[in-house]
Short mmCIF file of the C-alpha atoms (twelve columns), coordinates in Angstrom:
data_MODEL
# 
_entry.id   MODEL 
# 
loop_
_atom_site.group_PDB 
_atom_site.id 
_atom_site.type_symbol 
_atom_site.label_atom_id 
_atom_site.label_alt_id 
_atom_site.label_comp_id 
_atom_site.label_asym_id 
_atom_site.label_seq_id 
_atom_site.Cartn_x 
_atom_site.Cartn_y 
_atom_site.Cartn_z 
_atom_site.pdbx_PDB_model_num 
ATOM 1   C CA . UNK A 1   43.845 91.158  123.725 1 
ATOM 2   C CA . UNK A 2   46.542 92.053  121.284 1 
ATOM 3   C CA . UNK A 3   50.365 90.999  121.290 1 
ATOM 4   C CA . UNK A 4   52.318 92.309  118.812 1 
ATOM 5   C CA . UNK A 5   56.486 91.991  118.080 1 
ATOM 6   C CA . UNK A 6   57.940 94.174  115.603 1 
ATOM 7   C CA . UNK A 7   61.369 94.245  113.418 1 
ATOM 8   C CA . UNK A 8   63.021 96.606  111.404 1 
ATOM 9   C CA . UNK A 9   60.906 98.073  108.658 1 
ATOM 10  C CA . UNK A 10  61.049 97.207  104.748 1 
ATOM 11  C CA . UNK A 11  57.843 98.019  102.580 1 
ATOM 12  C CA . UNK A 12  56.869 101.176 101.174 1 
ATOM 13  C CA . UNK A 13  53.672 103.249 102.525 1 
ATOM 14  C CA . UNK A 14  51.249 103.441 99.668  1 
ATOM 15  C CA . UNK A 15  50.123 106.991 99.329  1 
ATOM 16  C CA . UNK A 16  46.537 107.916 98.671  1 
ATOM 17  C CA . UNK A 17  45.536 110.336 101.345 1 
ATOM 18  C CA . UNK A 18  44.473 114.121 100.792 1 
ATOM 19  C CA . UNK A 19  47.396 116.697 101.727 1 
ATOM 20  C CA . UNK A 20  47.566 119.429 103.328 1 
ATOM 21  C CA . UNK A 21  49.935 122.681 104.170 1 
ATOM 22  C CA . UNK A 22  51.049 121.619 107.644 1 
ATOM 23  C CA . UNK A 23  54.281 120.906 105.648 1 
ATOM 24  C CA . UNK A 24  54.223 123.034 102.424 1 
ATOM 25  C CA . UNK A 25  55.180 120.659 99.333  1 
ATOM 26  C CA . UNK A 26  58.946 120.739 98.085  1 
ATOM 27  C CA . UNK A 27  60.918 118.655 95.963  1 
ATOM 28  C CA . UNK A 28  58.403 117.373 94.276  1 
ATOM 29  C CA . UNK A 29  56.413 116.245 96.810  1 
ATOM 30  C CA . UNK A 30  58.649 113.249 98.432  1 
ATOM 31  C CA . UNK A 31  56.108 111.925 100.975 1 
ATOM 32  C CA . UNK A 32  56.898 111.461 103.941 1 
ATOM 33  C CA . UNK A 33  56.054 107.149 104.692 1 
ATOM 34  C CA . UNK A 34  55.626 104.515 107.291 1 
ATOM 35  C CA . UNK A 35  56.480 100.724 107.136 1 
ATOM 36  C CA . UNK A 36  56.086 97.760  109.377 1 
ATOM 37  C CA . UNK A 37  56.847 94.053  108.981 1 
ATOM 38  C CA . UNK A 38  56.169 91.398  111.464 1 
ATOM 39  C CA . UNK A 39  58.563 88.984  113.389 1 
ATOM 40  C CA . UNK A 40  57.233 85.335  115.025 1 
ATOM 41  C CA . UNK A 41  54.982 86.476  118.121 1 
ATOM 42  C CA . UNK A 42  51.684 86.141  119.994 1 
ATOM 43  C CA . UNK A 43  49.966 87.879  117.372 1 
ATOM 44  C CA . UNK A 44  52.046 87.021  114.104 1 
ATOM 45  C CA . UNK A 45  50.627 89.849  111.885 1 
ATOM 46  C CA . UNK A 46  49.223 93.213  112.080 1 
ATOM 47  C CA . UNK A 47  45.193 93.271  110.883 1 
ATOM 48  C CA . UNK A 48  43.214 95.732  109.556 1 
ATOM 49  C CA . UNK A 49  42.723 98.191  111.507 1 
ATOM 50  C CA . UNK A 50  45.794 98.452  113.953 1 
ATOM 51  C CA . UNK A 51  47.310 101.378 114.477 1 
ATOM 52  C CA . UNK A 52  50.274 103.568 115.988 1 
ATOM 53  C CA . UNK A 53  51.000 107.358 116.664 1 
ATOM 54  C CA . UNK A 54  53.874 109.085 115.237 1 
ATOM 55  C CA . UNK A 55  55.525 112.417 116.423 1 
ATOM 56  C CA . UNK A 56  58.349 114.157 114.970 1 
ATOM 57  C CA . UNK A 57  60.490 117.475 114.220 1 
ATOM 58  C CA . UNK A 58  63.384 118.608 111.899 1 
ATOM 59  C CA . UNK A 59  66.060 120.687 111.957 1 
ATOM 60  C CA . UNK A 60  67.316 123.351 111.746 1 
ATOM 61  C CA . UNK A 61  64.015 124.185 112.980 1 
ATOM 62  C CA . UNK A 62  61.739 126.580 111.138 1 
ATOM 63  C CA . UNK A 63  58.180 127.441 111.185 1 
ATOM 64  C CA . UNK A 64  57.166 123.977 110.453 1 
ATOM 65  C CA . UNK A 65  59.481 121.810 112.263 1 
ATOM 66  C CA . UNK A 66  56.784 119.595 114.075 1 
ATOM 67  C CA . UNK A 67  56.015 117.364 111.190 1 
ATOM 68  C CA . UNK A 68  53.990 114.869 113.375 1 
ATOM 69  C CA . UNK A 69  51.771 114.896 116.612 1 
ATOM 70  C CA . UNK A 70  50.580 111.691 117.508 1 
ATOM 71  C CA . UNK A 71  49.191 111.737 114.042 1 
ATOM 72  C CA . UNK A 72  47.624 107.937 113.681 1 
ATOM 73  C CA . UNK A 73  49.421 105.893 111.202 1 
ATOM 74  C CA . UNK A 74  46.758 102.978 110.147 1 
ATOM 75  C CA . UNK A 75  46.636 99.953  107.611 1 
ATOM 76  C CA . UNK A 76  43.777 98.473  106.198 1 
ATOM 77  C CA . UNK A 77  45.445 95.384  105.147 1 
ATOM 78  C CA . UNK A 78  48.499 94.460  107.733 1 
ATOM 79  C CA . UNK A 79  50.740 95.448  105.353 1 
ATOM 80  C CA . UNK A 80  50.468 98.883  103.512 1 
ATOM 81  C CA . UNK A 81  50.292 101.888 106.332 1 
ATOM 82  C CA . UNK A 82  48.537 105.026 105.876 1 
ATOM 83  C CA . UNK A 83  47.842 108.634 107.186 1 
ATOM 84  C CA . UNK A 84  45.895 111.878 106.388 1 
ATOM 85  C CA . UNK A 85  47.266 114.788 105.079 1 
ATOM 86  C CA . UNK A 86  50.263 113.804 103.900 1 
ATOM 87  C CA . UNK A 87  53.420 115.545 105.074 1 
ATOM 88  C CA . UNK A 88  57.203 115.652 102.770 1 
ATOM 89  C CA . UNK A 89  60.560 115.744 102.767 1 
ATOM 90  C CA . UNK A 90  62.427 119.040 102.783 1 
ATOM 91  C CA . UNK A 91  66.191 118.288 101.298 1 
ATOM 92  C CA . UNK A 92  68.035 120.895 104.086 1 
ATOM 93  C CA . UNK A 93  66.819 119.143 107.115 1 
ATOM 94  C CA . UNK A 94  67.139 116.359 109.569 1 
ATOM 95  C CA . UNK A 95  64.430 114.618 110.939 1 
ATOM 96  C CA . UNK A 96  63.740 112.513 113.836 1 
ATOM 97  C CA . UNK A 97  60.603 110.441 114.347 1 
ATOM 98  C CA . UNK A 98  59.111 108.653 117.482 1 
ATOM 99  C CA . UNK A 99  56.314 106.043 117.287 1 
ATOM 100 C CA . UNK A 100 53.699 104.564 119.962 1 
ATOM 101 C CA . UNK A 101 51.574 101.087 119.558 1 
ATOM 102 C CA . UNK A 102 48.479 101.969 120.180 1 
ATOM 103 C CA . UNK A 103 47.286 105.269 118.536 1 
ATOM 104 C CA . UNK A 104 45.971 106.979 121.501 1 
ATOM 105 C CA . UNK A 105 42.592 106.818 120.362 1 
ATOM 106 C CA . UNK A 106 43.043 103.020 121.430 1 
ATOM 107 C CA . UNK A 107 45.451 103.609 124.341 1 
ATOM 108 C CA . UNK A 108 44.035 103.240 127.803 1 
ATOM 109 C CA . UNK A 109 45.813 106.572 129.179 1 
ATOM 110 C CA . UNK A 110 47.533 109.546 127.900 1 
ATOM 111 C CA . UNK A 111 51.116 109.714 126.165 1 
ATOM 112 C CA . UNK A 112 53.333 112.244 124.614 1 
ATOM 113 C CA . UNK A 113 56.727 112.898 123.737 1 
ATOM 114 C CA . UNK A 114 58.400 116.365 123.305 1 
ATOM 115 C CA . UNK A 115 61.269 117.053 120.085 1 
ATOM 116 C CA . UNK A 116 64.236 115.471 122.584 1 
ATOM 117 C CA . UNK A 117 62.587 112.445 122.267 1 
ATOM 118 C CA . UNK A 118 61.247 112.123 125.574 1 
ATOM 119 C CA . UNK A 119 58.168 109.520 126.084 1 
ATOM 120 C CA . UNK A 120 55.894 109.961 129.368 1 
ATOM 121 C CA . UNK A 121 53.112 107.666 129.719 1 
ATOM 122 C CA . UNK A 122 50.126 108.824 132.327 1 
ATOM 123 C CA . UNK A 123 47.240 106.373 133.452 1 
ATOM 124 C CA . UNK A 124 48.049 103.134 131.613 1 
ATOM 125 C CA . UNK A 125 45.759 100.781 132.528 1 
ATOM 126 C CA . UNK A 126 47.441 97.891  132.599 1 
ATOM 127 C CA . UNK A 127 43.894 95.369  132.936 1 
ATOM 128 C CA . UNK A 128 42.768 96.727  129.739 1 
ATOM 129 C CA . UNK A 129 45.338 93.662  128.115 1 
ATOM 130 C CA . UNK A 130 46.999 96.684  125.758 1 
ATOM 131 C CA . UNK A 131 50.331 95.656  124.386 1 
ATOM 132 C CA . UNK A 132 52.233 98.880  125.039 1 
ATOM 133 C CA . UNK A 133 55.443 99.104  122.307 1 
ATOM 134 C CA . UNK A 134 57.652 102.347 121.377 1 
ATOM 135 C CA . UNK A 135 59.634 102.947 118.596 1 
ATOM 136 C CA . UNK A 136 62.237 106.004 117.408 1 
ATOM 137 C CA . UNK A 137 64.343 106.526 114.315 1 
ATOM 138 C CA . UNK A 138 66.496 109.447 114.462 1 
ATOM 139 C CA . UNK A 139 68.738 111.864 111.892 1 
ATOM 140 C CA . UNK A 140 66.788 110.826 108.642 1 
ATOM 141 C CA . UNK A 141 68.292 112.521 106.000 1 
ATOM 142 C CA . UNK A 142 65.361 114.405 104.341 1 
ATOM 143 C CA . UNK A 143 67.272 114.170 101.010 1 
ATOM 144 C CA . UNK A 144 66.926 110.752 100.965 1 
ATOM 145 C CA . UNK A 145 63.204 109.882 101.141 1 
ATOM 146 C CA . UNK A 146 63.472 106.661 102.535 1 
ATOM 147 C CA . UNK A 147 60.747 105.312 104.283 1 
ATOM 148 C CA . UNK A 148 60.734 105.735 108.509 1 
ATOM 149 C CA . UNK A 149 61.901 102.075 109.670 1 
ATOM 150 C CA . UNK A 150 60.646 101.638 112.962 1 
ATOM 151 C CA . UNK A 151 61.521 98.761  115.151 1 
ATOM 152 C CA . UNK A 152 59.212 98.738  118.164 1 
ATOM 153 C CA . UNK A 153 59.840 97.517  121.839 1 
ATOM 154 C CA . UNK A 154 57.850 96.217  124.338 1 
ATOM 155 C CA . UNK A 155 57.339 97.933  127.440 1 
ATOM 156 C CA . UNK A 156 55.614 95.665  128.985 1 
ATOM 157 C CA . UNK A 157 55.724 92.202  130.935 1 
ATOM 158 C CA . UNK A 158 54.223 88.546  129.806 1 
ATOM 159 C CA . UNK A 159 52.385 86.802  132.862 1 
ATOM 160 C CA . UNK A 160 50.903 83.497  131.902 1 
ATOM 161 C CA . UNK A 161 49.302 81.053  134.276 1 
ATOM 162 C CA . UNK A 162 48.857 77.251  133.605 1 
ATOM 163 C CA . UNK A 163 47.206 74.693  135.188 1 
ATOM 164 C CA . UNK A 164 48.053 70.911  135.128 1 
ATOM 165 C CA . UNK A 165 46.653 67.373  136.273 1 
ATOM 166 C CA . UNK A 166 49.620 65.816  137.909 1 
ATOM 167 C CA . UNK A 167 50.280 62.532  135.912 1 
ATOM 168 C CA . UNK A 168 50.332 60.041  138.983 1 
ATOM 169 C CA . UNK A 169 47.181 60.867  139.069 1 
ATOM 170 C CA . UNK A 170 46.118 59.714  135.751 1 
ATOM 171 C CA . UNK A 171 43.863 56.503  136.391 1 
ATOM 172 C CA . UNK A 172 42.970 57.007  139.590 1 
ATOM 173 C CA . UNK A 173 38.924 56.768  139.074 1 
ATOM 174 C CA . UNK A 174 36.592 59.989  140.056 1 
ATOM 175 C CA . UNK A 175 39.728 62.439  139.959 1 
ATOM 176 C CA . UNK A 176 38.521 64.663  137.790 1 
ATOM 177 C CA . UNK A 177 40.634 68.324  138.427 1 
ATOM 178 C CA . UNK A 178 39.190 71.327  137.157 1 
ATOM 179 C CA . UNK A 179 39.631 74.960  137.566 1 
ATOM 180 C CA . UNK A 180 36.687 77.188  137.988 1 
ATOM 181 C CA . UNK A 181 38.697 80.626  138.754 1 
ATOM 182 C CA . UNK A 182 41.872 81.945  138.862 1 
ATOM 183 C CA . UNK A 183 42.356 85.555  140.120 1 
ATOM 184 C CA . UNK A 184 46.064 87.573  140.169 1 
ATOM 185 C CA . UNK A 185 46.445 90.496  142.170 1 
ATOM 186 C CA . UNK A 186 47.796 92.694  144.668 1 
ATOM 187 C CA . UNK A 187 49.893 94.746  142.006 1 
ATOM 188 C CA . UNK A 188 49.531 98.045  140.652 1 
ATOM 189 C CA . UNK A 189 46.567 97.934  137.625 1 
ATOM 190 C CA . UNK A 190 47.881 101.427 136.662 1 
ATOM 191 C CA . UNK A 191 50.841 103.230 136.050 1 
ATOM 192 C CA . UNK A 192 53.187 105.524 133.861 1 
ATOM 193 C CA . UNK A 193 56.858 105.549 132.924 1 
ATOM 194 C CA . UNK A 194 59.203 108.775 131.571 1 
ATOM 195 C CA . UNK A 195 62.054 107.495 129.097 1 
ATOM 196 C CA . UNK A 196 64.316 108.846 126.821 1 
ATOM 197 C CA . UNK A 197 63.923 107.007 123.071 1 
ATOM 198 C CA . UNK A 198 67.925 106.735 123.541 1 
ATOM 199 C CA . UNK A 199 67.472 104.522 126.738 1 
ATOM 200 C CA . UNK A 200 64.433 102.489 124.753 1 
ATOM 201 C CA . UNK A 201 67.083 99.473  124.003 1 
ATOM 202 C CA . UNK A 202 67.711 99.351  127.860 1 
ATOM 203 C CA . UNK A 203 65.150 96.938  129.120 1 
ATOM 204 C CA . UNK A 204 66.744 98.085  132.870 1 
ATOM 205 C CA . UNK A 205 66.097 101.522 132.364 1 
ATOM 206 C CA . UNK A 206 62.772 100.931 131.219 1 
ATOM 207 C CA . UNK A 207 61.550 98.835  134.323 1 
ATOM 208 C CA . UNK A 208 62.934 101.505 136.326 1 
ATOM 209 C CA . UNK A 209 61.082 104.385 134.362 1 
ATOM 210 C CA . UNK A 210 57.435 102.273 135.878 1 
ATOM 211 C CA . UNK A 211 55.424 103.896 138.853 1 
ATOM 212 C CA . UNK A 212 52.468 101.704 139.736 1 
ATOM 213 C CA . UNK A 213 49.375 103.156 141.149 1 
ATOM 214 C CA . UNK A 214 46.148 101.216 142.240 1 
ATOM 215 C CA . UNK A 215 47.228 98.230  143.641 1 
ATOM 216 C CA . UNK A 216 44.558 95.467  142.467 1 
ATOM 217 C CA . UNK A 217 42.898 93.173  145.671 1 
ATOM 218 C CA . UNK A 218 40.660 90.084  145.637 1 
ATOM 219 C CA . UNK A 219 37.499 91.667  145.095 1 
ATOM 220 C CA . UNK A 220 39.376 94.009  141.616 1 
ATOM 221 C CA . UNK A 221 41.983 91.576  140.235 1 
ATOM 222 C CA . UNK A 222 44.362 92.751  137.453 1 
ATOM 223 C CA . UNK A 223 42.720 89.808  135.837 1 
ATOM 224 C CA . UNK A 224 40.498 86.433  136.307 1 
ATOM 225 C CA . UNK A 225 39.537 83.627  134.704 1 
ATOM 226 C CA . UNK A 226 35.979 81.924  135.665 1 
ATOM 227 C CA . UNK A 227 34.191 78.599  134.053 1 
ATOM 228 C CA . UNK A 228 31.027 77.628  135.625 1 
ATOM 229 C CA . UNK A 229 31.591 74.678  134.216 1 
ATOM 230 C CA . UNK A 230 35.253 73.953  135.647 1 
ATOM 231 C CA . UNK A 231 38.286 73.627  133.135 1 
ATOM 232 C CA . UNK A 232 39.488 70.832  132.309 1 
ATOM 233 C CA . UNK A 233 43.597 70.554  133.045 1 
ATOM 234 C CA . UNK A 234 45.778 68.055  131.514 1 
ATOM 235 C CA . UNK A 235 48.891 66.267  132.211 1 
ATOM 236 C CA . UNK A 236 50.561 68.485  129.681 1 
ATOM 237 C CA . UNK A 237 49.016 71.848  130.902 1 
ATOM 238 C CA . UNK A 238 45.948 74.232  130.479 1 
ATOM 239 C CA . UNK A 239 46.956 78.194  129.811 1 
ATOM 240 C CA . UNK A 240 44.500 79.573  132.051 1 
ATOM 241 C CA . UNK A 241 46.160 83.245  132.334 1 
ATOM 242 C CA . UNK A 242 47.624 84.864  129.462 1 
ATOM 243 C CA . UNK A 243 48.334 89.109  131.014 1 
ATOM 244 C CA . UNK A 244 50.507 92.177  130.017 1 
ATOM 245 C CA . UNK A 245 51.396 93.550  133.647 1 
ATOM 246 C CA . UNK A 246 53.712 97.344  134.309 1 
ATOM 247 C CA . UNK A 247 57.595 95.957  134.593 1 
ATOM 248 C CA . UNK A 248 58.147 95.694  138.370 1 
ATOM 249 C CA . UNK A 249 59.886 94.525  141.284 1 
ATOM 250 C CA . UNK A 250 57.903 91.839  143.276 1 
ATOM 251 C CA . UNK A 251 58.148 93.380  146.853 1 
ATOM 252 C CA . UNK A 252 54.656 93.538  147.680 1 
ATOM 253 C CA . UNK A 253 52.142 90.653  148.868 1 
ATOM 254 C CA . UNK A 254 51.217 89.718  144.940 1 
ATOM 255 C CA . UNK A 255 48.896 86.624  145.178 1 
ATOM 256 C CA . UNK A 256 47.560 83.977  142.601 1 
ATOM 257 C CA . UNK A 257 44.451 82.484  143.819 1 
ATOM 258 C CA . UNK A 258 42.979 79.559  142.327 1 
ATOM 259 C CA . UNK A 259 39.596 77.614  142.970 1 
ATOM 260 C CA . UNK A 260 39.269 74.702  141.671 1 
ATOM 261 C CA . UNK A 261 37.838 70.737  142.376 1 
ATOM 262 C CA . UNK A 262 39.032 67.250  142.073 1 
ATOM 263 C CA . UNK A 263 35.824 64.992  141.202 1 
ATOM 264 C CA . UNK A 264 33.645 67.135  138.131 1 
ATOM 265 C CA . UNK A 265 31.778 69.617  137.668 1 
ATOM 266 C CA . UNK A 266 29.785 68.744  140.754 1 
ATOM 267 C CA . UNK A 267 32.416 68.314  143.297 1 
ATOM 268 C CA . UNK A 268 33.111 70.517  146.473 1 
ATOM 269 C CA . UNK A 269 35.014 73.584  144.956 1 
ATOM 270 C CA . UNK A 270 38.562 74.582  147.254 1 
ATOM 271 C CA . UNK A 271 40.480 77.394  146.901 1 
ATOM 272 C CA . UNK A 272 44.292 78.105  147.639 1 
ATOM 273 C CA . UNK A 273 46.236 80.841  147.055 1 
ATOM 274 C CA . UNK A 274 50.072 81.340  146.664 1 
ATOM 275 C CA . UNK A 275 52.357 84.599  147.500 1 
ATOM 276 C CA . UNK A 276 54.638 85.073  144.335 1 
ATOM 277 C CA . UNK A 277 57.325 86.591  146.597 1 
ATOM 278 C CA . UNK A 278 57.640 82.672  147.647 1 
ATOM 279 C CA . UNK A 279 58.799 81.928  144.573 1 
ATOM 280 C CA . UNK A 280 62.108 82.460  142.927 1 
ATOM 281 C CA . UNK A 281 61.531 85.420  140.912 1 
ATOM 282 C CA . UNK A 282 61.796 88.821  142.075 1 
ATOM 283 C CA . UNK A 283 60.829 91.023  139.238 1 
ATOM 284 C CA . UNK A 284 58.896 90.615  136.127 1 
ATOM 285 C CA . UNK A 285 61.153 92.288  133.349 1 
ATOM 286 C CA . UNK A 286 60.191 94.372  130.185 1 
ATOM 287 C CA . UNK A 287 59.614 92.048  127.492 1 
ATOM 288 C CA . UNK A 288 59.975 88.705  129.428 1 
ATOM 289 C CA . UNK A 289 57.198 85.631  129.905 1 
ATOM 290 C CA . UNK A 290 56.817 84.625  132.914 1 
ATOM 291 C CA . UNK A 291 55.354 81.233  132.893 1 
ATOM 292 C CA . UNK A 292 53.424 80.423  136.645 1 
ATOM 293 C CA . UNK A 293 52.297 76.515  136.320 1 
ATOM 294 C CA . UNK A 294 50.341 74.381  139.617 1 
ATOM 295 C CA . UNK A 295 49.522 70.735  139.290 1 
ATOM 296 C CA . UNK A 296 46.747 69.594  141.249 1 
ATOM 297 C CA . UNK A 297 47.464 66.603  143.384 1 
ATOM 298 C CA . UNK A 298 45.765 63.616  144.736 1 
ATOM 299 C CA . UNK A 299 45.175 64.785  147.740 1 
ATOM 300 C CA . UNK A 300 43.125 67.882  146.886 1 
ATOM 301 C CA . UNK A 301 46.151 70.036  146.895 1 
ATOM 302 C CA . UNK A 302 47.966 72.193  144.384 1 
ATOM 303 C CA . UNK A 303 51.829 72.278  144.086 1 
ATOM 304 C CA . UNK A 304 53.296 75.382  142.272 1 
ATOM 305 C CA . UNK A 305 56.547 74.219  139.922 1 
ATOM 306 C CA . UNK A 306 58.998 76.996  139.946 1 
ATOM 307 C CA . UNK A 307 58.172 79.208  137.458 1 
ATOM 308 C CA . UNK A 308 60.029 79.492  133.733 1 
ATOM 309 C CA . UNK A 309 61.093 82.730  132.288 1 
ATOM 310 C CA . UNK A 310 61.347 82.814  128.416 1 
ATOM 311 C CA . UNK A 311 61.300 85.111  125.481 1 
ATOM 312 C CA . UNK A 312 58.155 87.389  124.871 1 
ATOM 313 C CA . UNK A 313 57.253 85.416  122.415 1 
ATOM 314 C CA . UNK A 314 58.416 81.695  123.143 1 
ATOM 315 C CA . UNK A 315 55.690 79.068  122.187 1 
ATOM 316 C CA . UNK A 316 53.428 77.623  124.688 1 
ATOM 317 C CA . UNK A 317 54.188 73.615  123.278 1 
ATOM 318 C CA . UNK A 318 52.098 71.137  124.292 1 
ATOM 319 C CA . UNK A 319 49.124 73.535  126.467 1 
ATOM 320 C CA . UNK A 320 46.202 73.683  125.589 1 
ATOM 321 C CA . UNK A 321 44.273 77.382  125.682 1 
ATOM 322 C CA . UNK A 322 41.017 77.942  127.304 1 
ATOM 323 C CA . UNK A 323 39.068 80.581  125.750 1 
# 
């Protein structure tokens, strides 16, 4: 999976693509570019190979005014950003531009947005582990020819899951905790939002743009982690879970259920499983981590701590990750 955070824009696109007469040349061909730079986050860089859509339109509108449409912007590098047929600047006109992470060739469902800057999302599958991130710049000057500076947001949630060995524990000979599956569901594993780019800064008006469809059970989590083996959990934590859930309200029976033993690999494997509406958090927001962590005790039980809410992007410390 793929987690991505995004500031405003500063490098130039380097040009090398063919062109075409979508836009007829003018002004001596000012090319039209795209720029990205990364911030501190999950996934600290773009790679070769990632991608994003771009739509967008000028005015006063003409024969040509759709410039873009959900034309894939790519780099081959993590740094310089491409695109074929290369589109330019017209002095007279205004431009606005919109921008999706993924390219839809990568997204699991169907987006769009129309020239008033409207994005609708159909079918996004939320258990494909997508990081879903929009963007819009608005009222470029086309005299200019600056490059479009997109700063993305997520629309999205952060769910992690971490399991630890309770440290009165530590010592006490043949306790050896380990996790063998962990399973969340009982939320929608679909879904699609409508938004206006204006209302993309209002992480509020986002959650509320989410419908969820096909609620995930037991037998079809949103997600699961197995080890035949059992993982091992320490006293300062094993990341077990790391998901990108829809924004939502927690007002349905969500459950995360967790099997697990207490003396090795061979032990007698228990399982227990914990309603998140117990806990103190009603709604996983766009953008947010939500941190669930369990210690398992001495006396074959696990103990839920209540769970932390941080920053997309917030390091983990101490855990250790299970691949």
């Amino acid at each position: 999976m793929r987690y991505i955070g995004l500031c405003a824009v500063l490098l130039f696109l380097q040009t090398g693509c063919s062109k075409t007469d979508t836009v007829p040349p003018s002004d001596n061909e000012r090319t039209i570019g795209f720029t990205t730079v990364m911030t501190r986050a999950a996934k600290e860089d773009f790679g070769a190979g990632d991608a994003f859509a771009v739509w967008g339109w000028y005015t006063p509108q003409d024969a040509f005014s759709q410039v873009f449409d959900a034309t894939r912007v790519s780099t081959s590098d993590g740094v310089s950003w491409s695109y074929e047929n290369l589109r330019f600047w017209k002095s007279d006109k205004t431009y606005d531009f919109y921008g999706l992470y993924p390219s839809l060739d990568e997204l699991p469902g169907t987006a769009a947005y129309n020239e008033d800057g409207m994005l609708t999302v159909t079918g996004f599958d939320a258990s494909q582990q997508v990081d879903l991130m929009a963007a819009s710049v608005s009222a470029m000057n086309g005299s200019l020819s600056a490059p479009v500076s997109f700063s993305f947001t997520h629309l999205l949630s952060r769910i992690q899951i971490v399991g630890k060995r309770n440290e009165a524990t530590v010592g006490i000979e043949g306790f050896m905790p380990r996790i063998h599956e962990v399973k969340l569901y009982g939320m929608p594993g679909s879904g699609g939002l409508s938004i206006n780019a204006a209302d993309l800064s209002d992480k509020t008006k986002i959650l509320s743009s989410w419908t969820g469809s096909d609620v995930t059970t037991s037998d079809s989590p949103l997600i699961v982690f197995r080890s035949d083996t059992g993982a091992e959990v320490t006293t300062e934590g094993t990341l077990l879970i790391d998901v990108l859930p829809l924004p939502q309200y927690i007002t349905r029976d969500y459950y995360v259920e967790v099997e697990y033993s207490t003396n090795g690999t061979s032990g007698e494997h228990k399982t227990a499983t914990i309603q998140l509406n117990s806990l103190p958090v009603t709604k996983w927001e766009v953008g947010r981590q939500y941190r669930y962590t369990f210690s398992v005790l001495d006396d074959d039980r696990i103990l839920f701590d209540i769970p932390t809410v941080n920053a997309w992007d917030e390091a983990v410390g101490g855990i250790i990750i299970v691949d």
